[in-house]
N, C-alpha and C positions, 0 to 999 in steps of 0.2 A: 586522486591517488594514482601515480605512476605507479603501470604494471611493467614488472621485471620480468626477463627470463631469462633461466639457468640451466644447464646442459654442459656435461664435459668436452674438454678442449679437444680436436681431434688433430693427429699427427703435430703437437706442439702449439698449434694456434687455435686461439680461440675465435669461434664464430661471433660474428657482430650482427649476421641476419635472423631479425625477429619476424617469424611468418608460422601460420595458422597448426602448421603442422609439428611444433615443438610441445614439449608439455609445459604449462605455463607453471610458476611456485610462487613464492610469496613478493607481494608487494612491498617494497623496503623504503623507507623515507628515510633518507640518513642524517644528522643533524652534529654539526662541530663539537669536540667535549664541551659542556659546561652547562651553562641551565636552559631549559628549552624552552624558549621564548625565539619570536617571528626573528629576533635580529642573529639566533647564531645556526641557521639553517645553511648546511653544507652544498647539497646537493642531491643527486642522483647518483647512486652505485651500481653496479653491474657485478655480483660474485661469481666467477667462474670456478671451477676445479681444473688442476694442472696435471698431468700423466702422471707427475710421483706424489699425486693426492693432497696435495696442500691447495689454496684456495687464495684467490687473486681478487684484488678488486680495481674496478677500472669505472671511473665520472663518466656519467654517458652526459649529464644538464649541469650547465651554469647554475650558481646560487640561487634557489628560489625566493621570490621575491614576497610570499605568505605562506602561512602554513595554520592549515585549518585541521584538527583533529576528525578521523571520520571511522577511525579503527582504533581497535582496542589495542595492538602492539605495535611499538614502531623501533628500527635499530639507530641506536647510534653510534657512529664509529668513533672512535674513540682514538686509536692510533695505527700503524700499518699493522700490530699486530694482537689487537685485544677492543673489542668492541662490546656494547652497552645494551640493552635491551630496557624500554620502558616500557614498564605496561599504562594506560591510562584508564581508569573507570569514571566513566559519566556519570554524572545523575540527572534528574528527569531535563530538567535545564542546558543537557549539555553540556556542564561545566566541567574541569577534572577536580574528583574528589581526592582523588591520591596516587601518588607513584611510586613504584616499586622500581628499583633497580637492580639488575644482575648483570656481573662482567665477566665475562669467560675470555679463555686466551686462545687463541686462532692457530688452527694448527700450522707448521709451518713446513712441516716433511713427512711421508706417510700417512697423513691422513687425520691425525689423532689427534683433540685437541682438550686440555683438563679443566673441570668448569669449577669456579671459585663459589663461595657462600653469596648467597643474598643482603646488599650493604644495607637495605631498610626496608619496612613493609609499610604495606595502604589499609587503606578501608574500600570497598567498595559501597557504593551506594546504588540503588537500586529501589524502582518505582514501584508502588504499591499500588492495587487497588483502593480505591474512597472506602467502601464496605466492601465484606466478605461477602464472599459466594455462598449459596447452602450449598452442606459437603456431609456425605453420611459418615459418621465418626462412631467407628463401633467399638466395641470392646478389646482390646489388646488379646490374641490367641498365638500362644507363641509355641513352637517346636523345642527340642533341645537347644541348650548353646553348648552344645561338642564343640569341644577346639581341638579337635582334628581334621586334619585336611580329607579329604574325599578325594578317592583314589579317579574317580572320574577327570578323563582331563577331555576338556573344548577340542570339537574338531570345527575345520572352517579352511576354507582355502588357502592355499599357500601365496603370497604378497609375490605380483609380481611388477619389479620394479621396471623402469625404464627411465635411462637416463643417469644410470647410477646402479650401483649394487646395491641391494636390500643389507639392512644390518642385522640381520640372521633373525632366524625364527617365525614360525608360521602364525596367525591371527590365533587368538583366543576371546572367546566370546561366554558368559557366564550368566546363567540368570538368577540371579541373589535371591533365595529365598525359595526359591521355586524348582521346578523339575525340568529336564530336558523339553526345546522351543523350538519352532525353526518358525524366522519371519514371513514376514509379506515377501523379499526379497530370495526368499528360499534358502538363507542363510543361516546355521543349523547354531541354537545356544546349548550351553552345555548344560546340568543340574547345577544348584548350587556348588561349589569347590572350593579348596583351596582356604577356605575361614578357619578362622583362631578366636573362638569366643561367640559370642551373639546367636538371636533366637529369629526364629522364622515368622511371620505375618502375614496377610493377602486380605484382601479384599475384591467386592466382586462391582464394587462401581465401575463404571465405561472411564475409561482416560481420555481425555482433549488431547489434542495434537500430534498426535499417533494412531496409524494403520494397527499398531502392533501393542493392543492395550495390557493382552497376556503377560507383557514382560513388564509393565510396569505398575501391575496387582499384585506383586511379591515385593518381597524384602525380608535381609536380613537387618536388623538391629540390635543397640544397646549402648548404653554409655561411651564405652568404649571397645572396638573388636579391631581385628584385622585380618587382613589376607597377604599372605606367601605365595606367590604364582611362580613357577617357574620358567626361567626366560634367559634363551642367549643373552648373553652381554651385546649390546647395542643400545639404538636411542627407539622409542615409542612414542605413538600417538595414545594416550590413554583416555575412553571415553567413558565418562561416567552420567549414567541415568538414573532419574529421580522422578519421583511424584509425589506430592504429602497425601496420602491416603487415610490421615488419621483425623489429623487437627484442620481445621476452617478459620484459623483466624494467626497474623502474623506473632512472631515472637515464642511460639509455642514451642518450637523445635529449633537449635540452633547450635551446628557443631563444622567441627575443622575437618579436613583432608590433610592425610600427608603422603610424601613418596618417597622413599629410602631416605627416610627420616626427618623431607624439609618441608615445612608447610607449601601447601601449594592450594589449596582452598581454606579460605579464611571466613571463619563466623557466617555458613552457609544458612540462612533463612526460606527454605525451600516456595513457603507459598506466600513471602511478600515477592519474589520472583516470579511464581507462575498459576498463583491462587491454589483451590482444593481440584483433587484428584485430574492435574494438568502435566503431561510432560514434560520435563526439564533435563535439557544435556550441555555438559561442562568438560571441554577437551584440555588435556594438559601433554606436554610433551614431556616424558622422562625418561633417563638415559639410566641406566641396568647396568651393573658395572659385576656383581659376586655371584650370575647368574639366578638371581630369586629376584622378582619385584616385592618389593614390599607397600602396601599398601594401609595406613592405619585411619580411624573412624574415632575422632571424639569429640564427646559433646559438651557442650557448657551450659545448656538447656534440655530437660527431657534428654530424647536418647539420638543417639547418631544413627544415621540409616542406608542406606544403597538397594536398589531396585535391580541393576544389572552393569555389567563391567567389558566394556570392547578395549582391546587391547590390539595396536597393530603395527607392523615395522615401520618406521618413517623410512621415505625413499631418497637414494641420493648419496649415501658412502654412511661412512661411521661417525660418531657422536662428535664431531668438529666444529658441532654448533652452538647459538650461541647460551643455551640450557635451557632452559624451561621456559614452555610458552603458553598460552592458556587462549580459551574461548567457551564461552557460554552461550546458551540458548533459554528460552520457556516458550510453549507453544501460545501462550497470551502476551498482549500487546494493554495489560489492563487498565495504565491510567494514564501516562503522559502522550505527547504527540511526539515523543522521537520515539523511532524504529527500535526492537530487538538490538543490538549491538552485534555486527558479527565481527568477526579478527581473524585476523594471519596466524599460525602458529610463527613462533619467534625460532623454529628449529631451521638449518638449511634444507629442509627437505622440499616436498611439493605437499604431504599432506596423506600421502598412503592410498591404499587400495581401496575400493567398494564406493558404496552411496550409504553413509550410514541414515540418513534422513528419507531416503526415496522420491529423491523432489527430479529424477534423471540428470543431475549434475554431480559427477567422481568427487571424491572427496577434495582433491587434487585442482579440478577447476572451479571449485568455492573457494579456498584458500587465495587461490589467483583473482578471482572477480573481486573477494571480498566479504563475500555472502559466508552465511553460519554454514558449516559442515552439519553443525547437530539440527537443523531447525530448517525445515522445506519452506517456511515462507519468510526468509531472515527479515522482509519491511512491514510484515502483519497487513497488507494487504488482502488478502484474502486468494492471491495467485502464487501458485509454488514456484521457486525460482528460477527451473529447469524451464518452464514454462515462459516466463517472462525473458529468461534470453533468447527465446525462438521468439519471441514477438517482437522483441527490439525494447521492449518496455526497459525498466531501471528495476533489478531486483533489490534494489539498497534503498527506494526512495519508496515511501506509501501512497502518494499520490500519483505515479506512475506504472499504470497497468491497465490491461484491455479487461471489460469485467465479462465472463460468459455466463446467461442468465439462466437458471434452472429448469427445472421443466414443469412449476409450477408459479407463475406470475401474478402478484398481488399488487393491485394496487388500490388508493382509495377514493369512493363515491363521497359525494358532499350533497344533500341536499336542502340545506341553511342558506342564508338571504334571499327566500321566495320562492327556492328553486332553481336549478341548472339543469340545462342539457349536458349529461355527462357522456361521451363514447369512450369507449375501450376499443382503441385499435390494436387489431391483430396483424403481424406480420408473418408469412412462411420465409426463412430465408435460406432450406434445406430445399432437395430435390425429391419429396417424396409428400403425398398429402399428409396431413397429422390430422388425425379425432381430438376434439378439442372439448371441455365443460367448463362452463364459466359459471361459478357458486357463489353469489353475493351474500355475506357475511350484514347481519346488521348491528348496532352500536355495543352491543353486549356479546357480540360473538356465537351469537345462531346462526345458522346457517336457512335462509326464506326462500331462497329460488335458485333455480337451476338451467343452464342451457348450452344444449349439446350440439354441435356442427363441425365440417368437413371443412379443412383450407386445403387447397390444392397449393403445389408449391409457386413460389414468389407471390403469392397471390394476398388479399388483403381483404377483411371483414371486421365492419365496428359494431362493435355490440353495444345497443341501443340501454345504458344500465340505469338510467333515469326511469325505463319501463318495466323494470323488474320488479318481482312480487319482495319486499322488504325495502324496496328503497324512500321509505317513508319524509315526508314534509320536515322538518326542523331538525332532521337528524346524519349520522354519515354512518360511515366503516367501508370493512373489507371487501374487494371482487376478486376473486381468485379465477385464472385460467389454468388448466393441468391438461396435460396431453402425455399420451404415448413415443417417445423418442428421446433424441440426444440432445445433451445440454446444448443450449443456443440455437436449437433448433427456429425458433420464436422469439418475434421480440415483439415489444406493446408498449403500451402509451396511452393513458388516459388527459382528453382533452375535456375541459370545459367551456360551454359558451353561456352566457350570464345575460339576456334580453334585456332592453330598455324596459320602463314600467308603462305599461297598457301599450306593450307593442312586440309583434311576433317576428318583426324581420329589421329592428337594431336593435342593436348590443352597446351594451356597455363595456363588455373584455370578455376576452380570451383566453385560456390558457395551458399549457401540458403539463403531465408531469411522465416521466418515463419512467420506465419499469426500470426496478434493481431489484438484486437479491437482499440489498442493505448492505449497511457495515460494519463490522466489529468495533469494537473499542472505540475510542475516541475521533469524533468527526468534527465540524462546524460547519456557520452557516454565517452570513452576514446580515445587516440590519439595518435601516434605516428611517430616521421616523420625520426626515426633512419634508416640508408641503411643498409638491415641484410644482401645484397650479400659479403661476404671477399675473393671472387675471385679477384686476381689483377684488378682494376678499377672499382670493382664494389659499392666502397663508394661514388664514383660519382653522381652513378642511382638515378634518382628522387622516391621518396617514397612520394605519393599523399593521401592524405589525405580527402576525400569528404563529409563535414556532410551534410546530408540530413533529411528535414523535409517535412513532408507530414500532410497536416490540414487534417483528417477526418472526419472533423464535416460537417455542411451546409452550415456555412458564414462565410465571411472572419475576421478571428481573429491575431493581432497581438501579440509579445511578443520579448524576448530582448535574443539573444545566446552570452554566454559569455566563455572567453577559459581560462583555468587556466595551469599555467606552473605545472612543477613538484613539486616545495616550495610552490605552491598553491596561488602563485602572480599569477594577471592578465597580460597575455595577451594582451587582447583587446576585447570590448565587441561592438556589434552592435543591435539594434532594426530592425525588419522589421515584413511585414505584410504580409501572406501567406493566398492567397484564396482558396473558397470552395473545394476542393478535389483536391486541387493543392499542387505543391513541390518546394521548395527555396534550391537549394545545395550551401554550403559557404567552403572552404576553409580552411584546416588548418594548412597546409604546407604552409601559407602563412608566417609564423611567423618562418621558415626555418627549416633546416636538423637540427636533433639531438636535437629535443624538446620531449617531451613527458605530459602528462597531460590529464585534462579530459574536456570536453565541455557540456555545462548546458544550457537548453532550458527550458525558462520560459516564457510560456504565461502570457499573461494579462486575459486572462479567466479562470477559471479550468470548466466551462460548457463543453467545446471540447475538442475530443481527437486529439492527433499529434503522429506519428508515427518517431522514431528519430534513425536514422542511421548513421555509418560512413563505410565506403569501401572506405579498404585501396588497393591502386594498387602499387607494386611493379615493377619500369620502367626495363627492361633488357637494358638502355640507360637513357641520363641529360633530357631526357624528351621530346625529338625532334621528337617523332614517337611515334604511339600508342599501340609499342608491351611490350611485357610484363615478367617477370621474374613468376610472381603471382599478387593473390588479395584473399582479404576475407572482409565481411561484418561484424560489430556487433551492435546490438541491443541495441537502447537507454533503462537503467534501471531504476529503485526505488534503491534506497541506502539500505541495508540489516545488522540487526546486529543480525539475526539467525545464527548458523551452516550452513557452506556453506561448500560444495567439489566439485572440478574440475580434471581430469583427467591429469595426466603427462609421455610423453613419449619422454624420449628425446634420443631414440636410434640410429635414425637417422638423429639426428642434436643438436638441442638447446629446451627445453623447460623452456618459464618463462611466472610466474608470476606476473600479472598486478593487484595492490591494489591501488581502489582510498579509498579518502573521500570524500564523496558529502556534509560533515555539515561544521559547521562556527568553530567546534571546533575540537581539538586533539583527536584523536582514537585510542586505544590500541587495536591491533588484535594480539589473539593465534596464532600464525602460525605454522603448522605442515606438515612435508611431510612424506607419508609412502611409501612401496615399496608395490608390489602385495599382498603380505604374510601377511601384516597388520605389519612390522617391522618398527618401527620410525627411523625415517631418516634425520628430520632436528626438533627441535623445540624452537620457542623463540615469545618475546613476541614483537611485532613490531610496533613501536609509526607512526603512519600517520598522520602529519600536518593538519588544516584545508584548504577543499579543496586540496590539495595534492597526490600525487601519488608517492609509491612504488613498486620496479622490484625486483623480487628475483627470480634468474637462477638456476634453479634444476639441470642441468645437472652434476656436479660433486657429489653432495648427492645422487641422485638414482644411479649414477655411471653406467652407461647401464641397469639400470632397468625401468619398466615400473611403475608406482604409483598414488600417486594422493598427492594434496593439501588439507588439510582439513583448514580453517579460520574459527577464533569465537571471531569477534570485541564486546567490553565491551560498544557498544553504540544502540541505538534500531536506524533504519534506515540511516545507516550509511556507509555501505563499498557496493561500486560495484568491483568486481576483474571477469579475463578474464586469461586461461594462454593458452599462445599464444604458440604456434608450426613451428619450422623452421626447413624443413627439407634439407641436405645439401650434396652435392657430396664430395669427396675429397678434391679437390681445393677449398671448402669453398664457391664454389656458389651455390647458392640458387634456390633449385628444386620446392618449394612449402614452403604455409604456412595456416596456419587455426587457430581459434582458440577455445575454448570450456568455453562460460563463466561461475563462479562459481554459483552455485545453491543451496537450500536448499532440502533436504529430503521432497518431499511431492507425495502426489497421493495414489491410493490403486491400480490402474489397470495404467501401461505408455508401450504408445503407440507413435512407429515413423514408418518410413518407409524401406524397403532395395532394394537394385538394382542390377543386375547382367548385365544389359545393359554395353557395350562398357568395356566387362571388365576388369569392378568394382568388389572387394571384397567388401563384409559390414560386417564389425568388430564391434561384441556389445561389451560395456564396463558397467559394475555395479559397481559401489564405495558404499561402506559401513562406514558413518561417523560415528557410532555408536562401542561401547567398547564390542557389543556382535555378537558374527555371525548372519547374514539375509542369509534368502532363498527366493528362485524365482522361479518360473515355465516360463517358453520362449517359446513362438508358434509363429508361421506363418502362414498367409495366404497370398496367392499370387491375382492378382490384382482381378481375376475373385469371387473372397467370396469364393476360395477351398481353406481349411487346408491343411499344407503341414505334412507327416509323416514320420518316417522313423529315419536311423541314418545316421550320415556324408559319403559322397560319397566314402570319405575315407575307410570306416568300421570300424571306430573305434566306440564304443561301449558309447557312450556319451548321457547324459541322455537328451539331446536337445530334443525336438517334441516329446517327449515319453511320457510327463508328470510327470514327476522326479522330483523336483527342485536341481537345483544347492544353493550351500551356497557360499555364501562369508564372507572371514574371518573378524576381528574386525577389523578397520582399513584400510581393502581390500581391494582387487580390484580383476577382475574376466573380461575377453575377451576372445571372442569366435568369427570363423568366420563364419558368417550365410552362405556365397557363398557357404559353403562345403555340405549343404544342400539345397543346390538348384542348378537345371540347368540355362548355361546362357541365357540372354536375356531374363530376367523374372523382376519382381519387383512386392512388395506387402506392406503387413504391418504384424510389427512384435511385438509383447507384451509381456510384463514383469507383472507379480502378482507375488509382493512381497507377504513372508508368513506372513509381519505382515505392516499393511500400515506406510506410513513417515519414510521409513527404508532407502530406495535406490535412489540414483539420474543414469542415462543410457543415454547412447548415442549410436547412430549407426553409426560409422565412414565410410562413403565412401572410398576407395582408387582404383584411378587407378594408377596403377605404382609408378613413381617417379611425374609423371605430375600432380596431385592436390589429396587431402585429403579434403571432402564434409563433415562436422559434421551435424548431423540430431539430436536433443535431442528428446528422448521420455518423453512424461508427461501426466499428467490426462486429 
């Protein structure tokens, strides 16, 4: 999406220089009259305003050459003097369900320009929850429906424009139903106002998706009511807040909006958009012409309703735009794998004053990214967006974002097949020591043991959880760490190591798994049930496949897992119901050898997180015994259509490539493989089915070289990829395997661990996705908070612990073995500062021997 920028003409000419300090407005994709399809896309426009207020347009781009829908409004110009406004509404698929059209005439002197009727209208579509949520549904208690206005009128600051003259009038702010508010923001609501009909209602359930739950436990409703505001003539931003506070299940409630008498919300279903008692906000732009807003409410289901009413000057001159624009939000992401939808308004303005969501982005530079004005995390990520543009992360995409971990850290002990050594490693990555208790949960959610200790900062402690009181023979659950301080203070990682049978010092595998807080709504995970042993008999070996789900929220929530083949047919899908801080394992070797594909867990809530796993165990046998060839674990994702790199080494065996699609539609991924040196070595453009999964085997393109995967899918939340590692004896049997899933560039300071115990080497690896060398500086500290110095035991003369950076070439790749500086039977943490942040993705590859390969990723 080409962002535009708008600002008036000074002394006659207009500026052409776009830099940091203009105020950005909406993003316009302009397309030739006629039907919008890829072959009549015009260009790029540039709207300026001219000294005596009329409005110019000038091609900044040649005809684009695709055009992918990623917003809800886009213009069309239509001629030098009357241009077109489509809105487009998606459904779960991404598809366009419908399109509305409005043409207004451009004004051409003065300023002024008169907006014509609406030529047809849509449908929107809109994803639902599988099941409802439980929602307390109480009895209707309603106040009067007076239809008289209330002399009370909204105070709120007065709109100050830049860039343009305000089109009159100060902000008005109303809390429907309810009594005088002032938010999280400090920004003050009025009592209810200004209604013509309808009764009052509240409830005292907590609202999702809002600091500010006050305002959306009232409401007026009824079949039909309205509101008269009073308001210069001008154009507005009008924002409208909702929550279903009554009804738990869709279809229950269903009614229209209008605005000086023209529909402008159609057949509103409040909780197939954002489930029970959830916030929902829907911006419309409408232009005031006989000084009254008029505002009407009806239903075609039960009763019409509104929670709260922002009303604010659009910025930028007078209503010359091009009429009515729209955006919606709900603070749940409840069933599909596209994003919330955010949009441009379709007005010339930039979008108004304030933060109405408090995610620290104006209203003004959401409209310009793209992101929802109404909704602080517009990708259901679980990061606000304000936030994600100090990180560099993608506020538009779900798979892109830095996660910071709570200050309580779960994760899960297993002590099934004979028993494992399990460690919970602790890291300090603050400057200050934290008290730390680590509560190991057993299979039902008791709480059996307890253990309290000191980390000093950078420092590192594993807690030994296979010795704890509840950590019982044939059974698993929960270990909790909780500490004193600020989120991310901590980070952790539970490893497994899994002994040969009648022997205390080999193994049969390895493995981690890293702490998260979980994630909302819809994730996946891939699968595979191919036998990678090619020693005689060993295509026999069962290859087990375990998805694992873990609720980590506080009540029991259900939702539906579903398995998708390789062609991205189903499988087979089941619902079930996983309680509070409990785990459901299913099966995915149930659907036999030699499938592959990915498994999607979709709650019925996005309020809870779930933690989504699969470990894979490789049988050394058809599965009659619990010993073992290998295993490795990976971590349910968000679907990504940033720059991703993953690590390739297939020097001692096989390394491939695992690309799903988690969307309902086709994805085009870049695919590129390079060697160390940053030399291309595979690249093409790779079509992935909806829901789908492709394997591409590196091992003859890097041809004994070590390299990486670089992926860059043409879809925003769209590819999870893994590339997987078999390492392999002569005979083709299979010594080990792990895998390292793809990642984007992000962080300023990445931080994992390394190990010298039972030795292990720890191999770091930098990829450099990027067309220009990155540099890094690499320290250690060992577990007690001492820096390590020096150079390799070796003597070789390596800028490691010196403080040097190393560069990695364009393209690169860069490994180094940390063991060479260090003595054994140590472990600590190791760090990477990149010379310029979002440059490098690192891992620290455990190995002991031939017996297992531990992937540890470093991140912010």
């Amino acid at each position: 999406l080409v962002q535009v920028l708008e600002w008036p003409s000074v002394g006659g000419h207009t500026s052409m220089v776009l830099n940091a300090s203009e105020r950005p407005v909406i993003a316009y994709r302009h397309l030739e009259y006629g039907s919008l399809s890829e072959d009549n896309i015009g260009g790029v426009f540039l709207r300026t305003q001219n000294p005596n207020g009329s409005w110019s347009w000038t091609a900044l781009a040649a005809p684009l050459s695709s055009f992918e829908i990623y917003t809800d409004i886009s213009l069309a110009k239509k001629s030098s003097s009357e241009i077109m406004a489509a809105y487009h509404f998606q459904d779960q698929s991404g598809a366009i369900s419908g399109i509305r059209m409005q043409s207004t005439t451009e004004g051409t002197g003065g300023g002024s320009g008169s907006s014509s009727s609406s030529s047809s209208s849509s449908s929107s579509s809109s994803s639902s929850s599988t099941s409802s949520s439980s929602s307390s549904s109480s009895s209707s208690s309603s106040s009067s429906s007076s239809s008289t206005s209330s002399s009370s009128s909204s105070s709120s600051s007065t709109s100050s424009s830049s860039g343009g003259s305000s089109s009159g009038g100060a902000s008005v702010r109303i809390n429907a139903g309810g009594g005088a508010f002032t938010d999280t923001l400090g920004q003050s609501w009025s009592a209810d106002s200004y209604y013509v009909g309808g009764g009052a209602y509240s409830t005292s359930s907590a609202i999702s998706g809002t600091a500010n739950d006050a305002l959306y436990q009232t409401e007026r409703y009824e079949p039909n009511f309205s509101y008269a505001i009073p308001l210069p003539a001008g154009s507005y931003v009008v924002v409208f807040h909702f929550a279903e506070i009554f009804w738990n299940s869709a279809g229950k409630r269903v009614f229209d909006v209008t605005a000086e008498g023209q529909l402008i919300i159609d057949d509103l279903d409040i909780w197939s958009l954002a489930g029970s008692n959830a916030a929902y906000v829907n911006l419309q732009v409408v232009d005031v012409n006989d000084g009254v807003l008029n505002l009407g409410f009806h239903a075609s289901q039960d009763q019409a309703k509104i929670a709260a009413i922002e009303i604010y000057p659009t910025q930028g001159g007078s209503s010359s735009s091009s009429g009515g624009g729209s955006s919606s939000s709900s603070s749940s992401s409840s069933s599909s794998s596209s994003s919330s939808s955010s949009s441009s308004s379709s007005s010339s303005s930039s979008g108004g004053e304030g933060d109405i969501d408090g995610d620290g982005l104006t209203n003004a530079e959401e409209l310009a990214l793209g992101t929802n004005p109404g909704d602080p995390d517009t990708d259901d990520d679980a990061v606000w967006d304000g936030q994600e543009t100090t990180d560099g992360s993608s506020p538009l995409d779900q798979g892109s974002h830095i996660e910071v971990l709570g200050t309580t850290l779960c994760l899960e002990w297993n002590q099934f097949l004979g028993g494992m050594a399990n460690f919970f490693e602790h890291t300090n990555l603050s400057n200050h020591p934290l008290n730390i208790t680590t509560r190991l949960y057993d299979i039902a959610g008791n709480e059996r043991d307890a253990v309290a200790f000191q980390l000093q900062p950078q420092a590192e402690f594993d807690v030994s959880v296979h010795d704890m009181q509840g950590a019982d023979p044939n059974s698993y659950g929960l270990v909790c760490s909780t500490y004193q301080g600020n989120a991310g203070d901590l980070d952790g990682r539970m490893s497994y190591y899994k002994t040969a049978p009648g022997s205390a010092t080999n193994f049969q595998f390895a493995m981690a798994l890293p702490a998260s807080n979980g994630k909302y709504g819809e994730q996946f995970v891939s699968f595979n049930t191919f036998p990678p042993n090619f020693a005689p008999g060993g295509q026999q070996n069962l290859v087990a496949n375990w998805i694992q789900i873990t609720n980590m929220g506080n009540s029991s929530a259900g939702g539906i897992v579903t398995f998708y083949a390789q062609d991205g047919s189903v499988l087979g899908s089941q619902g079930l119901t996983v309680g509070a801080g409990a785990r459901v394992d299913l099966s995915a070797h149930q659907f036999g050898p030699y499938q592959v594909g990915i498994v999607s867990w979709r709650p019925a809530t996005s309020t809870q997180p779930f933690l989504l796993r699969n470990v894979r165990y490789v049988y050394d046998n058809p599965g009659y015994q619990s010993t073992f060839d290998t295993a490795f674990q990976l971590d349910g994702q968000y679907g990504s259509g940033e720059v991703m790199v993953a690590p390739l080494d297939p020097t001692a065996g096989s390394a491939i490539v695992e690309m799903s699609n988690v969307l309902d539609e086709w994805v085009s991924v870049e695919t590129a493989i390079f060697d160390e040196a940053g030399n291309q070595r595979f690249m093409e453009s790779v079509a992935v089915p909806p829901k789908g999964t492709i394997h591409l085997i590196s091992d003859s393109l890097l041809a004994g070289s070590r390299g990486m995967v670089r992926l860059d899918p043409d879809k925003r939340s769209s590819i999870v990829a893994v590339a997987m590692h078999y390492g392999r004896a002569s005979d083709g049997s299979l010594l080990y395997m792990y895998g390292a899933s793809a990642f984007q560039a992000l962080g300023s300071v990445l931080r994992t661990t390394y190990n010298t115990y039972l030795n292990q080497a720890s191999k770091l690896v930098l990829l450099n996705p990027s067309s220009s060398p990155q540099g890094a500086v690499i320290s250690m500290v060992r577990s007690d908070g001492s820096p390590l110095t020096g150079t390799a035991t070796g003597g070789t003369n390596d800028p490691i612990l010196l403080g040097n950076p190393v560069v990695v070439p364009p393209y690169g790749s860069y490994q180094v073995d940390l063991s060479a500086y260090e003595a054994p039977d140590n472990y600590g943490m190791v760090s990477v500062l990149p010379t310029n942040p979002n440059s490098l993705v690192s891992w620290v590859l455990r190995q002991r021997g031939s017996e297992y390969v531990l992937p540890a990723r470093a991140r912010q």
